[in-house]
GUTORGU-994325 format. One line per 10 residues: number of its first residue (from 1); their letters; for each residue x, y, z of C-alpha. Coordinates in steps of 0.001 Angstrom, whole numbers, plus 500000, padded with zeros to 6 digits. Layout:
NUM = A = X:Y:Z | ...
This chain:
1 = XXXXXXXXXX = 407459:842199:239565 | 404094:840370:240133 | 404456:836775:241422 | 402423:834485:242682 | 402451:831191:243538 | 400354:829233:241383 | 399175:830524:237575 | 396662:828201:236107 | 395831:828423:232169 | 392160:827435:231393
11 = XXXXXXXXXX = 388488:828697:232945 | 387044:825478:232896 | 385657:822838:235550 | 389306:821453:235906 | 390859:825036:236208 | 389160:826340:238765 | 388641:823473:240778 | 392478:823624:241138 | 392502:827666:241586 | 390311:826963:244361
21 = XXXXXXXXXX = 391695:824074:246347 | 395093:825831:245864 | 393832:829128:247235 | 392099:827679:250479 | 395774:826109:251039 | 397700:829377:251291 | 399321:829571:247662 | 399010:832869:245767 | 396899:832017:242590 | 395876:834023:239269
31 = XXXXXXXXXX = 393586:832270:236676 | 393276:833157:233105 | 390265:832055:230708 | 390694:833728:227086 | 386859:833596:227081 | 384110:833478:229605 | 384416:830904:232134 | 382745:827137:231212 | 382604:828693:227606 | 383750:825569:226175
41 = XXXXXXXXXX = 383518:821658:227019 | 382346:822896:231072 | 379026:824245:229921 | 378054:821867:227007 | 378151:818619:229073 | 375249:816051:229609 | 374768:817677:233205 | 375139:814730:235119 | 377071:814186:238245 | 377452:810094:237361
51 = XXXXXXXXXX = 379272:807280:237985 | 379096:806654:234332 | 377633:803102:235012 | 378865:802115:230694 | 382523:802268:231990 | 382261:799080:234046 | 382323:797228:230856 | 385696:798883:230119 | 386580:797781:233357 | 387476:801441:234655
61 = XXXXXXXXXX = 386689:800580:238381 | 388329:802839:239877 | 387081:806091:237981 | 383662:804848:238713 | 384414:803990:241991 | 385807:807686:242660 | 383203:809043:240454 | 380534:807107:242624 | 381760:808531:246087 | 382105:811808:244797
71 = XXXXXXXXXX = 378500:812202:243515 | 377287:812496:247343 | 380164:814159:248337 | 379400:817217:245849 | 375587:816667:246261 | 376223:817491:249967 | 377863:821115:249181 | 375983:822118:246165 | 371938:821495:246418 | 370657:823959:245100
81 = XXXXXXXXXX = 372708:823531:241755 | 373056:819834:241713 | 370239:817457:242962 | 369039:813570:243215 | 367616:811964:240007 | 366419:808214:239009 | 367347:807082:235647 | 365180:804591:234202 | 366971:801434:231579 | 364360:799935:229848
91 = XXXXXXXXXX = 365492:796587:228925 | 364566:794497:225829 | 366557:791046:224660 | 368517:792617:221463 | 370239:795117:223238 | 373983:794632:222220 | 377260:795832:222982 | 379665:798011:221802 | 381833:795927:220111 | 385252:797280:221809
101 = XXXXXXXXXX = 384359:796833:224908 | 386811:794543:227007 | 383399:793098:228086 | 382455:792185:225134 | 385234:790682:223918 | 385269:788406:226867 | 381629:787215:226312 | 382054:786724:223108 | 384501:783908:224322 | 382691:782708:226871
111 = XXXXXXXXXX = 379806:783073:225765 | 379571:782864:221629 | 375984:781805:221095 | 374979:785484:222586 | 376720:786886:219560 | 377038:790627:221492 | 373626:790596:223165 | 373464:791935:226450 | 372088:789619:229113 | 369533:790862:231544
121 = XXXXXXXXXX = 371835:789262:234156 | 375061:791512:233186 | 372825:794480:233679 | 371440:793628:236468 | 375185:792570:238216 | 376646:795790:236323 | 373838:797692:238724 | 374029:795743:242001 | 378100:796973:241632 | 377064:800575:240854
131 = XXXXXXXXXX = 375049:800211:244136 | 377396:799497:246391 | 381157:800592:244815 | 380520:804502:246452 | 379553:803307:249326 | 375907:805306:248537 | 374388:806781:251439 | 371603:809578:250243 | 370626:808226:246945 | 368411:805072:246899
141 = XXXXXXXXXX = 368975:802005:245233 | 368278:800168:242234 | 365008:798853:241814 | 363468:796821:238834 | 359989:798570:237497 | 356812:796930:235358 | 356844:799741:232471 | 353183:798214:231812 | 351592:799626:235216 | 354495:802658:236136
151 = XXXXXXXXXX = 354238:805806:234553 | 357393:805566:232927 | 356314:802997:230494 | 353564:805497:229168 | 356288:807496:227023 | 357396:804040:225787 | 356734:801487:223188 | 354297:798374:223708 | 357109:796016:223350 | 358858:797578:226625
161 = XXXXXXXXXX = 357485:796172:230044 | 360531:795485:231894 | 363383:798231:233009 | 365879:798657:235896 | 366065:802125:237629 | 369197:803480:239446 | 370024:806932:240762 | 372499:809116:239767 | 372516:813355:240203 | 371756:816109:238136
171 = XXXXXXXXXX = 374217:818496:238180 | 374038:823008:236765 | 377429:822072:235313 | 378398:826172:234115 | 377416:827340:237255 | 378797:824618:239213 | 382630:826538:237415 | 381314:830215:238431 | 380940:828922:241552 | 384352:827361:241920
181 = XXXXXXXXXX = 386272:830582:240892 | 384191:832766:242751 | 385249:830565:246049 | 388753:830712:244425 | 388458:834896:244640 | 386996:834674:248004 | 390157:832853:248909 | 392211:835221:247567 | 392825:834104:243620 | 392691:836677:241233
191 = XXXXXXXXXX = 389928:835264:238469 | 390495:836957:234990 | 388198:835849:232321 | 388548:837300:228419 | 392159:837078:229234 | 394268:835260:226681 | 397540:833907:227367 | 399626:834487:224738 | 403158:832881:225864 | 405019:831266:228825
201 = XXXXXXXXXX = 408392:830750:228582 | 410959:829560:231399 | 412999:832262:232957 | 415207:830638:235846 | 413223:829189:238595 | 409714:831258:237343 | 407449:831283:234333 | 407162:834108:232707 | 403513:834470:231348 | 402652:837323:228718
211 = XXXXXXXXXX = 398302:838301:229058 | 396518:840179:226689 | 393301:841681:227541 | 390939:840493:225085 | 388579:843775:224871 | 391412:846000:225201 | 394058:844380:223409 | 396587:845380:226301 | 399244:843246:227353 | 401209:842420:230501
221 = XXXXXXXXXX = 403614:840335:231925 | 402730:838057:234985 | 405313:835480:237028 | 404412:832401:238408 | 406723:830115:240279 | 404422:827067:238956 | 402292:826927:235936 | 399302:824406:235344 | 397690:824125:232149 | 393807:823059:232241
231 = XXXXXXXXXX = 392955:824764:228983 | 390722:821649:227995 | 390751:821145:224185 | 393341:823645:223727 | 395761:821527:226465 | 398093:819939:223523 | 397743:823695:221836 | 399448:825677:225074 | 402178:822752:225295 | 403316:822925:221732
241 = XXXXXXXXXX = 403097:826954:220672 | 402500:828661:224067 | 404855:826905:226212 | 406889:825506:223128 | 408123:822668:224928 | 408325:818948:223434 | 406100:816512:225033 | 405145:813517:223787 | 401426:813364:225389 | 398734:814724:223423
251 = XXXXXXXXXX = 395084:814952:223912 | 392518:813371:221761 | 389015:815642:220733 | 385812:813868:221290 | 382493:815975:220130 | 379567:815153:221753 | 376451:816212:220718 | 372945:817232:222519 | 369582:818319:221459 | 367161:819784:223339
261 = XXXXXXXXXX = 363163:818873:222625 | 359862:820451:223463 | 359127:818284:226554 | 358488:814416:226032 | 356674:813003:228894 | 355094:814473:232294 | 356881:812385:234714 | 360427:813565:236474 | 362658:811096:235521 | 365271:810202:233053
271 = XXXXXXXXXX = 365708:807593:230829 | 368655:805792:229550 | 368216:804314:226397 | 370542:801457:224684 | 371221:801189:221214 | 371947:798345:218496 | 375643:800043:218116 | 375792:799093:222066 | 375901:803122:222401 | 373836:804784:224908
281 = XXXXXXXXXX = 371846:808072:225588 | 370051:809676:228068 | 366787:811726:227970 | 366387:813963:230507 | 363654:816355:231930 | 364985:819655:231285 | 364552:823583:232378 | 360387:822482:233036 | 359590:822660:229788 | 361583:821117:227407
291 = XXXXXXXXXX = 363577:817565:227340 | 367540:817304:226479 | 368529:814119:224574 | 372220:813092:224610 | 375185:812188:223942 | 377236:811422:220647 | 380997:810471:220513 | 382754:811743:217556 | 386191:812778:216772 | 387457:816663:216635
301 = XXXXXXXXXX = 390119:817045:215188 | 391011:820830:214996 | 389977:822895:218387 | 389899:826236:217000 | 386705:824860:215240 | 384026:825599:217444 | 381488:821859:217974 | 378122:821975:216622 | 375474:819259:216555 | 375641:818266:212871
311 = XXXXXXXXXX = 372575:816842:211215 | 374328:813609:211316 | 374300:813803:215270 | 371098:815081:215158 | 369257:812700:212751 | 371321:810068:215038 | 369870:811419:218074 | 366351:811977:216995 | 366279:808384:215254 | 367762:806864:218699
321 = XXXXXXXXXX = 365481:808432:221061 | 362386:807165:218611 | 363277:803522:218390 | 362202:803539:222205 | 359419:806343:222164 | 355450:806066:221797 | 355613:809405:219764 | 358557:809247:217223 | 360423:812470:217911 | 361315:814778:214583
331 = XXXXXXXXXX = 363133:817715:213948 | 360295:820061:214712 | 360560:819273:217865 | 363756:820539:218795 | 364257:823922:219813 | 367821:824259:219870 | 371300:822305:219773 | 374554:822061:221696 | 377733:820585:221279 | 380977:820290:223731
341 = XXXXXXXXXX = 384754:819171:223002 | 386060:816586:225506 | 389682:816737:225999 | 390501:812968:226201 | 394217:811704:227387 | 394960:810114:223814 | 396201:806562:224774 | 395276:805097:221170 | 392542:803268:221360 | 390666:803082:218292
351 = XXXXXXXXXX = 387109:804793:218910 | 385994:808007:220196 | 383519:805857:222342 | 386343:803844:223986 | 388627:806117:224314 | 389354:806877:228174 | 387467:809667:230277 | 389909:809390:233240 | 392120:812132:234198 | 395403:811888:233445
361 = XXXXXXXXXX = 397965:814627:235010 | 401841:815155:233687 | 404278:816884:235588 | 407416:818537:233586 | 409925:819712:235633 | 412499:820588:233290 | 415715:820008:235099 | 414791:821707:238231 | 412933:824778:236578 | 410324:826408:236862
371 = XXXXXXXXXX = 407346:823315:236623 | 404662:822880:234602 | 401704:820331:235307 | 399747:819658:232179 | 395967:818416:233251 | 394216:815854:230495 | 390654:814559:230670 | 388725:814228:233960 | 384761:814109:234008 | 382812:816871:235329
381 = XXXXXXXXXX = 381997:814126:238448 | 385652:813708:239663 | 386387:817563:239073 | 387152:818178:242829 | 389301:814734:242860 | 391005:815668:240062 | 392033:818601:241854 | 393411:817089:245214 | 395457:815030:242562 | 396678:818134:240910
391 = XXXXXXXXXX = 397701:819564:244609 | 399189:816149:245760 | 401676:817352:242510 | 402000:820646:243440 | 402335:820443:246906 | 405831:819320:246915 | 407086:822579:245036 | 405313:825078:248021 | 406614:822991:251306 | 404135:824101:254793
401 = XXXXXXXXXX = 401070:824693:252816 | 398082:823316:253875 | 396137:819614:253314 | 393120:818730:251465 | 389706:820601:252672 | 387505:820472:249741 | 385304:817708:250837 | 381945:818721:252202 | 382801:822433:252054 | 380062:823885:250339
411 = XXXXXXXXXX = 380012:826479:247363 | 378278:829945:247958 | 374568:829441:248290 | 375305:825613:249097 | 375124:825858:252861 | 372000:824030:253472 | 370510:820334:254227 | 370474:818817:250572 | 366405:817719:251445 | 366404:821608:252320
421 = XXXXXXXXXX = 365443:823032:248756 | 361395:823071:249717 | 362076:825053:252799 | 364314:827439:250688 | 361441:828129:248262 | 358932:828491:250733 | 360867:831130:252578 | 361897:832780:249497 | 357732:833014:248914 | 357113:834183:252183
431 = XXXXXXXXXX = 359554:837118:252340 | 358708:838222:248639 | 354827:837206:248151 | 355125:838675:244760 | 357583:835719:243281 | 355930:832735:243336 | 356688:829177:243104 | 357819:828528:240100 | 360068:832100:239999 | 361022:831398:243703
441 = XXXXXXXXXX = 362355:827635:242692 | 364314:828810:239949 | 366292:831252:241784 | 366779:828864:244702 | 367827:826322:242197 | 370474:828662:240829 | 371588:830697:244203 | 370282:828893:247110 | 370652:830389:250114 | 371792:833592:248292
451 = XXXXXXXXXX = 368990:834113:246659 | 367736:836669:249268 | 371111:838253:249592 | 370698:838712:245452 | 366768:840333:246277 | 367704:842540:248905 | 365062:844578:250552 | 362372:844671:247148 | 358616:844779:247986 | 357614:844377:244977
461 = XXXXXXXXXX = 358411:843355:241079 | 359504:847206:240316 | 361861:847258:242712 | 364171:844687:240535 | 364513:847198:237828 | 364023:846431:234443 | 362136:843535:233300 | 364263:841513:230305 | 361829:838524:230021 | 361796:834947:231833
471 = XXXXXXXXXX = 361382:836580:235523 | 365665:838134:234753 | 365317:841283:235935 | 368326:843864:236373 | 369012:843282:239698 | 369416:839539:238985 | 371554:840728:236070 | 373528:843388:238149 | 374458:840855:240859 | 375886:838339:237711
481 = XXXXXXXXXX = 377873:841319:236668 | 379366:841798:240227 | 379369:838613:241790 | 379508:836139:239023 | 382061:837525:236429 | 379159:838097:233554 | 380076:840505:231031 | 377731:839900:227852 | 374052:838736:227496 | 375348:835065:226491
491 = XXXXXXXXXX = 376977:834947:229350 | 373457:835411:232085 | 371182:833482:228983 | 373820:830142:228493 | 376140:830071:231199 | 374940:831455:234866 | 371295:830314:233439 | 369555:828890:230355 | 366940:831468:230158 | 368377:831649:226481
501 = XXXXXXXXXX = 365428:829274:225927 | 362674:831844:226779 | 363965:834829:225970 | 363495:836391:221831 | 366490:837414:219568 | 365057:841244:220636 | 364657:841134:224385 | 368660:839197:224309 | 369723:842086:222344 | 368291:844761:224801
511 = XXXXXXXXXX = 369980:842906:227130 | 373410:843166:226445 | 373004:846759:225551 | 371658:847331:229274 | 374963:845455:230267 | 377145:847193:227960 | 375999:850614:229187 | 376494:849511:232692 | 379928:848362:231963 | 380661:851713:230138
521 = XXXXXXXXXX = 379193:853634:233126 | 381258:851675:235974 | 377747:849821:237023 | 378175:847651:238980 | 381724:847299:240210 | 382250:843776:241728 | 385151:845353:243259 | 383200:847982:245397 | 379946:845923:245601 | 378892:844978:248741
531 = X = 375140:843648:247718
């Protein structure tokens, strides 16, 4: 009978964050993910590692306070996937609130004649607290800018000449997951994507846990002496039919809604833009070339309905963005859409925008049976906090494992000074001469100090094998399929990159035929690869 430890349902941020503290404390863990890893809400994110600096006026200190500490925590063991940013607020008298806002509310008391209007003041104190609540070391502070001599007033209206800038991180949020399990497997988890859990039922002091190979169609049985369920939108789904227990905590679905532009402006920073609704948005510079505008809050309802950006979201978007933009921006110049399903705790509130994004965790123990620990919410910032709270639940059920060690450990391709991305590229150059800068800086960006582990001893372009388009080449592609659990083209175009953006309909399609014949053929084995 196969047992381990620790089973964890869900291939998302949350899941293997947990997979992968777990296995670097000793417990025996096996991961399931009925699709590719970050396939859902863990690759469709705004791609921020934030504070979120809006949830001060819901007066959810301590997630930004965690959320804040974190953001140089992670920026310290991922650099080459996550990296420093400044966000720039213009600021114009009619900016309002969102009316539920506990904020709000309480100006609107104090303070009636502003009728909702958001004083420069508030934004300014709102700032000087994201400042100092992390206790910020790395990332610089907030400084106010004259959008009528900067550079970032060029992209803007006339009627814009004062804004605030703060820093927050950019963060490869699908490839910050691969990463994750792929430390889980090096710490002895077994990682099993496409593999659909199709029951777990009680039997004594173990779970019982039925998998069914989703190319295959084969099943198995597999034991766990604790289950966790991070299956994101589909948490609530796993309780009620796969577990079939009664709870009374359910999730609540919140779409939200990107669009991605031809590029906007020339300079490198983002802006974050403030609506009459009292929503907000973010531009961002994106991939080089093209500039990603986002996010909406809407309810979901049903999660077997996969999200997309409807032309609601997207005329709301588009309309947003133009309200603060020199050029009004239209629907020609988007080049493609996204949309991601954020499993919210549902503690009632009344809007999608208010509704909590603070992790919630619920232990069911059953009478002394085999437990369960059901994992709601979290942001993709407090991922690796989320998971020491998971362990600080689980640890009582596996007595003599071992303590926290997450912080500051750094993911593969991570281990390097986070100023050291320039020296990366410029060795990268040396070594190859037949990269350059711009093909060097995109595979730093994605495997840091990997990157010449993934090159290997090529002299020249041919020696990468065939060319798909973008600068992927098959040994990029055959070191995804090893290393990085990539099965199908969506997976190395969406997920471990967004080269989906430069690459046609045709050369995606010879793609996936290269990797399907590969697969067929037993090329490449990530269990025999050594490369």
């Amino acid at each position: 009978m196969d047992v381990v430890d620790l089973f964890v349902i869900g291939g998302g941020i949350n899941g293997c964050g947990i997979a992968r503290d777990a296995a670097g404390r000793g417990l025996s863990v096996a991961l399931a993910e009925m699709n590719d890893l970050a396939s859902a809400t863990s690759s469709a994110s705004t791609k921020l590692f934030h504070g979120g600096l809006r949830y001060l006026e819901y007066f959810e200190f301590r997630l930004v306070r965690e959320a804040l500490i974190e953001r140089e925590v992670l920026l310290s063991a991922m650099p080459h996937i996550s990296w420093p940013m400044r966000f720039v607020l213009p600021y114009h008298p009619d900016m309002r609130f969102e009316g539920e806002t506990p904020t709000s509310k309480l100006l609107n008391i104090v303070m009636p004649w502003m009728k909702g209007r958001r004083p420069a003041w508030l934004i300014r104190l709102g700032l000087f607290l994201y400042d100092h609540m992390g206790g910020r070391k790395i990332l610089p502070p907030t400084r106010t800018v004259d959008l009528e001599t900067d550079p970032a007033g060029r992209a803007l209206q006339s009627r814009f000449t004062k804004a605030y800038e703060y820093s927050d991180c950019w963060i490869e949020d699908s490839r910050l997951v691969v990463l994750n399990a792929r430390d889980a497997e090096a710490r002895g988890a077994r990682i099993m994507p496409r593999t659909r859990v199709t029951s777990a039922t009680r039997e004594g002091d173990l779970w019982r846990i039925t998998l069914e190979d989703a190319q295959t169609g084969e099943t198995r049985a597999q034991y766990a002496r604790m289950l966790v369920n991070a299956a994101g939108p589909w948490v609530e789904y796993v309780i009620r039919n796969i577990t079939r227990i009664n709870s009374r905590h359910g999730v609540r679905l919140v779409r939200g809604s990107h669009i991605v532009t031809r590029k906007l402006y020339d300079h490198d920073r983002c802006y974050f833009f403030q609506g009459v609704d009292g929503r907000i948005i973010f531009a961002i510079p994106y991939e080089g070339d093209f500039t990603l505008i986002g996010t909406t809050d809407a309810d979901h309802p049903d999660p077997s309905q996969p999200p997309e950006c409807t032309p609601e979201e997207r005329r709301y978007l588009l309309d947003f963005a133009s309200a603060y933009l020199k050029t009004p921006v239209t629907d020609d110049d988007v080049v493609w859409t996204y949309s991601g399903v954020r499993p919210l705790y549902d503690d009632g509130v009344s809007s999608a925008t208010a509704a909590t994004r603070d992790y919630v965790l619920k232990l069911d123990e059953a009478d002394g049976r085999a437990p369960l620990l059901n994992v709601f919410g979290g942001k993709i910032t407090t991922y690796r906090r989320l998971a020491e709270a998971a362990m600080e639940q689980i640890a009582p059920f596996f007595a003599g494992k071992g303590k926290a060690w997450t912080a500051g450990v750094p993911l593969p391709g991570g281990d390097f000074p986070v100023d050291g991305v320039d020296d990366l590229i410029a060795r990268l150059c040396q070594r190859y001469a037949f990269l350059g800068e711009a093909w060097a800086r995109r595979l730093v960006k994605a495997y840091g100090s990997e990157a010449e582990r993934m090159l290997g001893d090529a002299k020249s372009e041919d020696d990468l094998g065939e060319d798909f388009g973008a600068t992927l080449h098959a040994r990029e592609v055959a070191w995804l399929m090893r290393h990085e659990f990539a099965r199908r083209a969506d997976d190395v175009l969406w997920r471990r990159s967004k080269l989906g953006l430069r690459l046609t309909d045709e050369q995606a399609a010879r793609l996936d035929d290269w990797m399907q014949t590969e697969r067929a053929e037993g090329r490449p084995s990530r269990a025999t690869a050594t490369g």
